[in-house]
C-alpha positions as a Markdown table, in Angstrom:
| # | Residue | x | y | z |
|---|---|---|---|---|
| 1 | Unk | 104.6 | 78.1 | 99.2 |
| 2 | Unk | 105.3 | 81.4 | 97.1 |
| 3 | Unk | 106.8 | 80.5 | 93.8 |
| 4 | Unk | 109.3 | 82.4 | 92.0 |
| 5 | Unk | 110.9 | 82.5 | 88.6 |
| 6 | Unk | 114.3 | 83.6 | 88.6 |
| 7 | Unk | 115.6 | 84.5 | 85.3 |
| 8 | Unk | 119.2 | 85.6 | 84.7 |
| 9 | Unk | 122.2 | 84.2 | 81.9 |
| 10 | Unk | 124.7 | 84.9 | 84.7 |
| 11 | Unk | 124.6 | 81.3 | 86.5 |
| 12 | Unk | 126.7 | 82.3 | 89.4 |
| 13 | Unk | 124.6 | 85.4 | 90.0 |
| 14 | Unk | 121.4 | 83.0 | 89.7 |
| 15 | Unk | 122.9 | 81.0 | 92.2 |
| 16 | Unk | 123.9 | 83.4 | 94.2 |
| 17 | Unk | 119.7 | 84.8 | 94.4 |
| 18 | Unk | 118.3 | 81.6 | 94.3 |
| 19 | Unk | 120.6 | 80.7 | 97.8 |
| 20 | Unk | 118.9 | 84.1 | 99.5 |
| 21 | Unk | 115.8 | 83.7 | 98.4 |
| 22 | Unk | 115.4 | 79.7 | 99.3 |
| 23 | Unk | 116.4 | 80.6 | 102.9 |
| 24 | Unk | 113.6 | 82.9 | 102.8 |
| 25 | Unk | 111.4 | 80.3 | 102.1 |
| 26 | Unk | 110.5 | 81.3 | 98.8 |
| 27 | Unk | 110.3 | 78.1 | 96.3 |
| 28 | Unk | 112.5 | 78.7 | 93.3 |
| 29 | Unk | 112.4 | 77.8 | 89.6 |
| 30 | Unk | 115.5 | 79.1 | 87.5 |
| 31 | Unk | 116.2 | 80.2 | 83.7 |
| 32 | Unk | 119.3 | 81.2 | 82.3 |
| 33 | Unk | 117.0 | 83.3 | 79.3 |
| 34 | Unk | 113.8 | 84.2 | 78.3 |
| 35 | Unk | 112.5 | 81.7 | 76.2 |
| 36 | Unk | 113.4 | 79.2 | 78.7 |
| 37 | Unk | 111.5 | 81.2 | 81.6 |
| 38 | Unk | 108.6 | 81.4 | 79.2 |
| 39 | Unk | 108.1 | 77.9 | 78.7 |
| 40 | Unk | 108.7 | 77.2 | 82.6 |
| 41 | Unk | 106.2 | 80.4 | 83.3 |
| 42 | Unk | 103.4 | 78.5 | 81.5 |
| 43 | Unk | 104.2 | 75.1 | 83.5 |
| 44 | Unk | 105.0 | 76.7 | 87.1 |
| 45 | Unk | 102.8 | 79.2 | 87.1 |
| 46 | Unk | 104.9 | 81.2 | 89.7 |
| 47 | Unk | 104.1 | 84.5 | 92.0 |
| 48 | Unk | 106.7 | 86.3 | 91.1 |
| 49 | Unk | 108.9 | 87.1 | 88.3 |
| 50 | Unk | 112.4 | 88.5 | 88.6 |
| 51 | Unk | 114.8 | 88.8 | 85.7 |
| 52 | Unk | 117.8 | 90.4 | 83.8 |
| 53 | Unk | 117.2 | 92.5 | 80.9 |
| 54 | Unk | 120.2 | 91.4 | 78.9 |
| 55 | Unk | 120.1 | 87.8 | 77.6 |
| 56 | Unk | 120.7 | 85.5 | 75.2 |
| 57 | Unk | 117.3 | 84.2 | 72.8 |
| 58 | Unk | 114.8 | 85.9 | 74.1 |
| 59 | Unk | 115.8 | 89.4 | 76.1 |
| 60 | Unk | 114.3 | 90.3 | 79.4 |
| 61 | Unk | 111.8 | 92.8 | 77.3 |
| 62 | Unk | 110.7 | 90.4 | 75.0 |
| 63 | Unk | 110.1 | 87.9 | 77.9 |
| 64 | Unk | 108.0 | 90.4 | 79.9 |
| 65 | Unk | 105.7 | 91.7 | 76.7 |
| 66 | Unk | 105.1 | 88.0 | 76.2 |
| 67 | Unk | 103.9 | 87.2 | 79.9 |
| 68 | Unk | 101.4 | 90.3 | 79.9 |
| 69 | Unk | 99.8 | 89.2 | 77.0 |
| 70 | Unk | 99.0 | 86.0 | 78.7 |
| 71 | Unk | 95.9 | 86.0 | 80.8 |
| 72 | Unk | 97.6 | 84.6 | 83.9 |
| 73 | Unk | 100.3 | 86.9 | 83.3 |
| 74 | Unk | 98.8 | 90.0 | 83.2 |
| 75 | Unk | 99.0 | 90.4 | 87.4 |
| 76 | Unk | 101.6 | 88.6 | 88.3 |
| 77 | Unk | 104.6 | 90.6 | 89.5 |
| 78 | Unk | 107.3 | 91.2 | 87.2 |
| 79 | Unk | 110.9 | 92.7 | 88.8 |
| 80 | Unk | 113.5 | 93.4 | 86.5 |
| 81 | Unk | 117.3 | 93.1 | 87.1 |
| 82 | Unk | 119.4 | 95.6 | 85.5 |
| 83 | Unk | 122.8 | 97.5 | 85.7 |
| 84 | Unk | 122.9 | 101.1 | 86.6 |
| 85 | Unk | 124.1 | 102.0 | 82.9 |
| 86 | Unk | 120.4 | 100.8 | 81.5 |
| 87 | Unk | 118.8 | 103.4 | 83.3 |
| 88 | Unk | 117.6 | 105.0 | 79.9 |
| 89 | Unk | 115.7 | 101.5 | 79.4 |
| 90 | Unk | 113.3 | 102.1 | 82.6 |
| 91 | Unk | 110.8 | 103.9 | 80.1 |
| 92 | Unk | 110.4 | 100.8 | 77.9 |
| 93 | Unk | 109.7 | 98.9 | 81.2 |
| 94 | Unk | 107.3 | 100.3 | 82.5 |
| 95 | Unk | 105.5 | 100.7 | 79.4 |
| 96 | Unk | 105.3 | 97.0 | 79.2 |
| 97 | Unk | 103.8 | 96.7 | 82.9 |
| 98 | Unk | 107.5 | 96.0 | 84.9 |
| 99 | Unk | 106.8 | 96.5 | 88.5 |
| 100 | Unk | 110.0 | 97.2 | 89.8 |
| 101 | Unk | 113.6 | 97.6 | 89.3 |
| 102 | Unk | 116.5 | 96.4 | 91.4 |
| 103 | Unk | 119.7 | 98.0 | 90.2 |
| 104 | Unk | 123.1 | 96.1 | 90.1 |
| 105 | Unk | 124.9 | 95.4 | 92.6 |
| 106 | Unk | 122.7 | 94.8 | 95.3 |
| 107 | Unk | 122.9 | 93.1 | 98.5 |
| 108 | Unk | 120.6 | 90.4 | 100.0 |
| 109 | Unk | 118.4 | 92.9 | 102.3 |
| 110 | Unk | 117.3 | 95.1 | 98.9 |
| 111 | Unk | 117.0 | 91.6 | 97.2 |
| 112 | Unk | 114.2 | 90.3 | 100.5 |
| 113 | Unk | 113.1 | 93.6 | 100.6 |
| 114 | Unk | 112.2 | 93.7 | 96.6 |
| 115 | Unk | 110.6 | 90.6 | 96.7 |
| 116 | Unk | 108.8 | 91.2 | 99.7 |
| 117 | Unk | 107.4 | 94.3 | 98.7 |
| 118 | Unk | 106.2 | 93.6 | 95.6 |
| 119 | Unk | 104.1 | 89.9 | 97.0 |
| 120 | Unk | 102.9 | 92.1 | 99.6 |
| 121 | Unk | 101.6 | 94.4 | 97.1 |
| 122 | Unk | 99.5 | 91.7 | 94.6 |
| 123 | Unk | 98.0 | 90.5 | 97.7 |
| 124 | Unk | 96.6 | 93.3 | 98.6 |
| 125 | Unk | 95.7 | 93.9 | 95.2 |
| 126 | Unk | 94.0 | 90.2 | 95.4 |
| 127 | Unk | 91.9 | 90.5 | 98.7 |
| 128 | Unk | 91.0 | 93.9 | 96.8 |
| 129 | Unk | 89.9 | 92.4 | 93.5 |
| 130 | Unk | 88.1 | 89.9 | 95.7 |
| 131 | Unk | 86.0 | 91.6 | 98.5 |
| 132 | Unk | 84.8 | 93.9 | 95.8 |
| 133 | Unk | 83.3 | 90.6 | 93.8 |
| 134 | Unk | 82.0 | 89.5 | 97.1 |
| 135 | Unk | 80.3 | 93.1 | 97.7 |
| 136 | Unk | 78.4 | 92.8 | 94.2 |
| 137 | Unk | 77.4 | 89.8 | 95.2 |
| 138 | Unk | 76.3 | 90.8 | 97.9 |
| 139 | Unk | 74.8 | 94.0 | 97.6 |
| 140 | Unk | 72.7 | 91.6 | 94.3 |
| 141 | Unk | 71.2 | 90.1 | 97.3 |
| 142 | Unk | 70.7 | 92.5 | 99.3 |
| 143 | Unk | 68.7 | 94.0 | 96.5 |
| 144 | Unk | 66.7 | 90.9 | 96.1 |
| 145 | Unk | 65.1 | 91.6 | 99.8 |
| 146 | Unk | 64.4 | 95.5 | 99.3 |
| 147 | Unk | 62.3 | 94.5 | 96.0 |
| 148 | Unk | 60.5 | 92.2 | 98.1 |
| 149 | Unk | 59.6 | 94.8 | 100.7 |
| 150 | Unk | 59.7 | 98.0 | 99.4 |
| 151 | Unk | 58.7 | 100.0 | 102.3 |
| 152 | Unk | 62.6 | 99.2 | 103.4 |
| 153 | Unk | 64.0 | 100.6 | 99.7 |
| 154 | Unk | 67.3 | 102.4 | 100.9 |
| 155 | Unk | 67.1 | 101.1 | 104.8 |
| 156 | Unk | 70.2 | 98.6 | 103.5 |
| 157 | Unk | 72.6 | 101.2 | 102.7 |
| 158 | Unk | 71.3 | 104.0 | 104.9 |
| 159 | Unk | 72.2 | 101.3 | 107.6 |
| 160 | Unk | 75.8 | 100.6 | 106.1 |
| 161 | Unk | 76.6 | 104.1 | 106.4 |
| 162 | Unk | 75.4 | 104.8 | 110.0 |
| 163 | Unk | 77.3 | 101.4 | 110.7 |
| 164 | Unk | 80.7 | 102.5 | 109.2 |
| 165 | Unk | 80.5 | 105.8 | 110.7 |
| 166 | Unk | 79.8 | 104.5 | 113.9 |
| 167 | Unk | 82.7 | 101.4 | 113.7 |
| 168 | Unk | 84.9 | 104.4 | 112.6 |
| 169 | Unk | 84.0 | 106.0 | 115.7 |
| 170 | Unk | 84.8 | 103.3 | 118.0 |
| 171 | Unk | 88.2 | 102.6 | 116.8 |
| 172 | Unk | 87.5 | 99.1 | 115.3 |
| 173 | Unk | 90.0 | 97.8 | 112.9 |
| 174 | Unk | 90.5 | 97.6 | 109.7 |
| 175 | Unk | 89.7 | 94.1 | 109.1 |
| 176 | Unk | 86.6 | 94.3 | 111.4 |
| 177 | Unk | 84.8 | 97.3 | 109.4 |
| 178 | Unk | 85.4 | 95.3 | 106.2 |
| 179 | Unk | 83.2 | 92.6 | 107.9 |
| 180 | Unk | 80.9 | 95.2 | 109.5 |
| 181 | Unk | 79.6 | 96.4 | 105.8 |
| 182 | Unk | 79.1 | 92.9 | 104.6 |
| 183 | Unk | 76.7 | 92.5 | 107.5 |
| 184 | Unk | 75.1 | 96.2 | 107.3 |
| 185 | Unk | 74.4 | 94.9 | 103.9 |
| 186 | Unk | 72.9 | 91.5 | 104.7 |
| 187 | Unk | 71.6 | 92.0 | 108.0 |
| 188 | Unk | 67.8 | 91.4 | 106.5 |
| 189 | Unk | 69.3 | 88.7 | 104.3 |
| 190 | Unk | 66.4 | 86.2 | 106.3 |
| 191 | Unk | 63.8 | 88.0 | 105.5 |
| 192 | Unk | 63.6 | 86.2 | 101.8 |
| 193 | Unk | 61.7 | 83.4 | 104.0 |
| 194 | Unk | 58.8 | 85.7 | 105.4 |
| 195 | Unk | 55.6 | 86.0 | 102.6 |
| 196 | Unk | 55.8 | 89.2 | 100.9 |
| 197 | Unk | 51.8 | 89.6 | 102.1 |
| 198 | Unk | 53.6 | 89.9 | 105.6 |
| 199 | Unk | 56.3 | 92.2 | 104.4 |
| 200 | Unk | 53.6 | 94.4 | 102.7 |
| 201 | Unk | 51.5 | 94.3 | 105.0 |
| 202 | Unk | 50.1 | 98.1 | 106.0 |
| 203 | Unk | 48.2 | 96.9 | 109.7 |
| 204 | Unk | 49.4 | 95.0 | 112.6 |
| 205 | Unk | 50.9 | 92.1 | 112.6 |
| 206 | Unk | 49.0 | 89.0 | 114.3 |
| 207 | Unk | 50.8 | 86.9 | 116.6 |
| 208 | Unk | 51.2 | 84.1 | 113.8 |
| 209 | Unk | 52.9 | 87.1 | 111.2 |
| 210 | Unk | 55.4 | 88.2 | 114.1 |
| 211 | Unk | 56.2 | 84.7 | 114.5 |
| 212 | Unk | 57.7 | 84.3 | 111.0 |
| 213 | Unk | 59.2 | 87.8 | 111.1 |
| 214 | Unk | 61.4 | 87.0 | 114.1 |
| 215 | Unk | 62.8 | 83.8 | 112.5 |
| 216 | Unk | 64.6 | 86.0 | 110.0 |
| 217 | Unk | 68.0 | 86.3 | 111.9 |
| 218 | Unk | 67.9 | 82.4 | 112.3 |
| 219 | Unk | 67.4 | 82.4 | 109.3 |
| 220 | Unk | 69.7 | 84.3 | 107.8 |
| 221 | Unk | 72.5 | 83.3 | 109.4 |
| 222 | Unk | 71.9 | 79.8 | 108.4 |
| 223 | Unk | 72.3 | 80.9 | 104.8 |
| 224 | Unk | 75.8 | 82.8 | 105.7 |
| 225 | Unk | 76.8 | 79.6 | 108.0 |
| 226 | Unk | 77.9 | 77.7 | 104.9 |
| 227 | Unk | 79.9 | 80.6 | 102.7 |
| 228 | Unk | 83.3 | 80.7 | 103.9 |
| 229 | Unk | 83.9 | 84.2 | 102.9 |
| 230 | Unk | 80.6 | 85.5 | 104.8 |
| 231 | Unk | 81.0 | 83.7 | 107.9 |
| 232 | Unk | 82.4 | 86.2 | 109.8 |
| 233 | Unk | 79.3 | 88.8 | 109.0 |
| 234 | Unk | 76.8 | 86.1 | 111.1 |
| 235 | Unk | 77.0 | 87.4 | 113.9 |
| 236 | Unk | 75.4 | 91.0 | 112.3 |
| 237 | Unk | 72.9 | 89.0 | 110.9 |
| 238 | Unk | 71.9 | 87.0 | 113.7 |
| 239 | Unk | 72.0 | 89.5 | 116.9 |
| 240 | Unk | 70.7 | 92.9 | 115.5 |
| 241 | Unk | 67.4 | 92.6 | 117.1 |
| 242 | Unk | 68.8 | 91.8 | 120.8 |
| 243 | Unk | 68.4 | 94.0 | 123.1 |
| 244 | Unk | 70.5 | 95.2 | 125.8 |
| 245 | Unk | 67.6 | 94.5 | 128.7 |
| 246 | Unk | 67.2 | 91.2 | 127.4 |
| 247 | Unk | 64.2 | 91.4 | 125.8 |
| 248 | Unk | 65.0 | 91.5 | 122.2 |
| 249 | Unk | 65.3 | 88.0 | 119.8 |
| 250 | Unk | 66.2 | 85.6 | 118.7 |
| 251 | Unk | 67.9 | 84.4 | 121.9 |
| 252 | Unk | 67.2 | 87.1 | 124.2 |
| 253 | Unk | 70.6 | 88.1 | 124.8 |
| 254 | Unk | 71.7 | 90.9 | 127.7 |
| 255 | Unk | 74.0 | 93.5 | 128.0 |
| 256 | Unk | 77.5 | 92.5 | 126.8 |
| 257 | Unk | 76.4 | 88.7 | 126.3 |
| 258 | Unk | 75.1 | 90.3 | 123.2 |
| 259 | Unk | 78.2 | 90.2 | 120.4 |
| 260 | Unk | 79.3 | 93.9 | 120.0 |
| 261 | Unk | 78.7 | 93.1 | 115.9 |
| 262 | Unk | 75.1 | 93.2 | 117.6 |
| 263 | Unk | 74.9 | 96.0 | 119.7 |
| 264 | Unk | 76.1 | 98.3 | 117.0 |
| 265 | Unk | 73.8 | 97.5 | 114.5 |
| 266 | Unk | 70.7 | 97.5 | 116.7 |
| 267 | Unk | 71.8 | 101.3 | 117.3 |
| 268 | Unk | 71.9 | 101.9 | 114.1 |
| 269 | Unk | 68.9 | 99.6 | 112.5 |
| 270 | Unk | 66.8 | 101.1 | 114.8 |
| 271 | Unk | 67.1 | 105.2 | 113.9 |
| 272 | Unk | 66.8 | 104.2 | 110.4 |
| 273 | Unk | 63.6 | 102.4 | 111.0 |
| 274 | Unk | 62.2 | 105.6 | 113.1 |
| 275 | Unk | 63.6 | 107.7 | 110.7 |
| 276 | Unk | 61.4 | 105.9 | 107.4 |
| 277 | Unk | 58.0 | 105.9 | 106.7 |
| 278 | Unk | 56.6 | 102.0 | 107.5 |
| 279 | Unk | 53.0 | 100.7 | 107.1 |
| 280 | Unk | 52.9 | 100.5 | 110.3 |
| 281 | Unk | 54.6 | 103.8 | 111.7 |
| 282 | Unk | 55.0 | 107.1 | 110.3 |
| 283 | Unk | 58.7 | 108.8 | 109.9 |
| 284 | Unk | 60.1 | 110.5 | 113.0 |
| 285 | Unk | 61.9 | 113.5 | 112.5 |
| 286 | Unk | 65.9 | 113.0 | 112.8 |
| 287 | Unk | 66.3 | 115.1 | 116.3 |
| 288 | Unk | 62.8 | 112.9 | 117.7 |
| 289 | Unk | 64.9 | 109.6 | 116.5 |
| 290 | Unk | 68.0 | 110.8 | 118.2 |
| 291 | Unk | 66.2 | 111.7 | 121.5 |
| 292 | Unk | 64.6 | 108.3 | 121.0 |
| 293 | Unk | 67.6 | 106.5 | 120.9 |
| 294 | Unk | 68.8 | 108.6 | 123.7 |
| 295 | Unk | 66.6 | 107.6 | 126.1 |
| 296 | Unk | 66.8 | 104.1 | 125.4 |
| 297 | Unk | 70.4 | 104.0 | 126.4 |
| 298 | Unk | 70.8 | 100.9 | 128.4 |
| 299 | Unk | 67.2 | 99.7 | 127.7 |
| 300 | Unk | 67.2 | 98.4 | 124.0 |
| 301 | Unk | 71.3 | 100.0 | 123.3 |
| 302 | Unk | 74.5 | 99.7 | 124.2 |
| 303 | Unk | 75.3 | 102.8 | 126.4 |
| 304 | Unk | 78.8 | 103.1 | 125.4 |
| 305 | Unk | 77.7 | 103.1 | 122.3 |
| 306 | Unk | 75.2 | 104.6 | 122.0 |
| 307 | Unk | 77.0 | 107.9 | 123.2 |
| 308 | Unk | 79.2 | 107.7 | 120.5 |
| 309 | Unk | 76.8 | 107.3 | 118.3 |
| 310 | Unk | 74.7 | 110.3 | 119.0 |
| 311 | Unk | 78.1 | 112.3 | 119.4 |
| 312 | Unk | 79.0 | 110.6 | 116.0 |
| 313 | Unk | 75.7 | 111.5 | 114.2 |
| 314 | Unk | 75.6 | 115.1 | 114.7 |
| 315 | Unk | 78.7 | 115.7 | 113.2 |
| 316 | Unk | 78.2 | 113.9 | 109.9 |
């Protein structure tokens, strides 16, 4: 449950915000001045701060500088009660990192609405903050396998930009394209189990070498299976080498039995590959990939897809 500090010397005007608020949902924790919120800031750690500026002890000012300089205190949102006649005090506010202002008197829909909008806000600011840890993290990795075989050095983010461009394309949420660059990014996460004298290796592959290289969606997906936050990105990892005919792997997967996380990257995956210089192929040139990919349109790709994609591609 969202905690929140409510801080204000008025006690029937505390009450008063703590009844709203408490029918919201919202878990309350009350002070009647600042050096009493402070102490109960460092024991409830709460979400949210909101309090007067005018108060006994310790001021509202004083009580904000001294919750930025704590390290959990430093994000947390701070709202600051005030009367309309201390609107020359904003400045000194918002120099100490207040988020907000709710001017006196207000009703109960500004008070929700306040509160609302300013949790909404350090979540997003959170699941920020977080999926760009997780893509550092991930794009470490991802380097890992392109110093292991560097006949692939760029293929992860040439990929990752083909992919977004394409998801773009399709209409595909929001949520979904955050996903989709995770798995550009790891989709040759498996490959960290095949030798590097395969990788590196300039002639054909034997039958034994191809073996190992096709176990690296397996593969990687296992190692996503069990990371909560990089769950969703499996099935990028796992299905970009089916084919729409059926005769790609790991599973051999046809038509739209293959997941459309899939479908899109094979597109995709498979003009960058024509497109690079391999040991075993030479680099087409970027019209003799697009005619490629053309023709295979309901053989290897998607072929809904796969006319967005060539539509897509010439107007990047």
């Amino acid at each position: 449950m969202t905690r929140i500090l409510l801080v204000e010397d008025d006690s029937l005007l505390l009450e008063v915000m703590a009844n709203i608020l408490e029918a919201e949902g919202y878990e309350l924790h009350r002070a009647s001045n600042g050096k009493q919120a402070l102490d109960q800031f460092v024991v409830d750690h709460p979400d949210l701060v909101i309090s007067d500026i005018m108060m006994p002890e310790m001021d509202g000012f004083e009580l904000l500088r001294s919750i930025r300089m704590m390290p959990a205190g430093v994000t947390v949102p701070f709202l600051f009660l005030s009367a309309r006649t201390e609107r020359t005090d904003v400045s000194i506010a918002r120099a100490l990192g207040v988020d907000d202002y709710l001017f006196k008197p207000f009703d109960a829909p500004e008070l929700v609405e306040a509160v609302r909008s300013r949790l909404n806000r350090r979540r997003q600011v959170e699941l920020f903050d977080t999926r760009s840890a997780h893509l550092q993290t991930i794009i470490m990795l991802a380097n890992v396998i392109e110093t292991r075989d560097p006949y692939t050095a760029g293929h992860l983010e040439r990929v990752r930009r083909l992919a977004l461009n394409l998801a773009f394309s399709l209409n595909w949420k929001q949520n979904d394209i955050a996903v989709l660059e995770f798995g550009a990014i790891l989709h040759d996460i498996g490959k960290i189990i095949v030798p590097s004298q395969v990788l590196k290796k300039t002639g054909p592959l034997n039958d034994e070498e191809w073996k190992l290289m096709r176990q690296h969606p397996v593969a990687g997906a296992k190692m996503l299976e069990g990371v909560d936050h990089l769950r969703a990105a499996v099935p990028y990892i796992l299905y970009h080498h089916e084919w729409w005919n059926g005769s790609g792997y790991p599973q051999g997967l046809k038509g739209i039995k293959i997941p459309r996380e899939g479908r899109l990257l094979a597109i995709v995956d498979a003009f960058d590959a024509m497109t690079t210089n391999r040991p075993y192929h030479a680099s087409m040139s970027t019209e003799e990939a697009l005619e490629e990919i053309r023709k295979n349109k309901g053989v290897y790709f998607d072929p809904d897809m796969t006319d967005v994609f060539l539509k897509t591609y010439k107007a990047m």
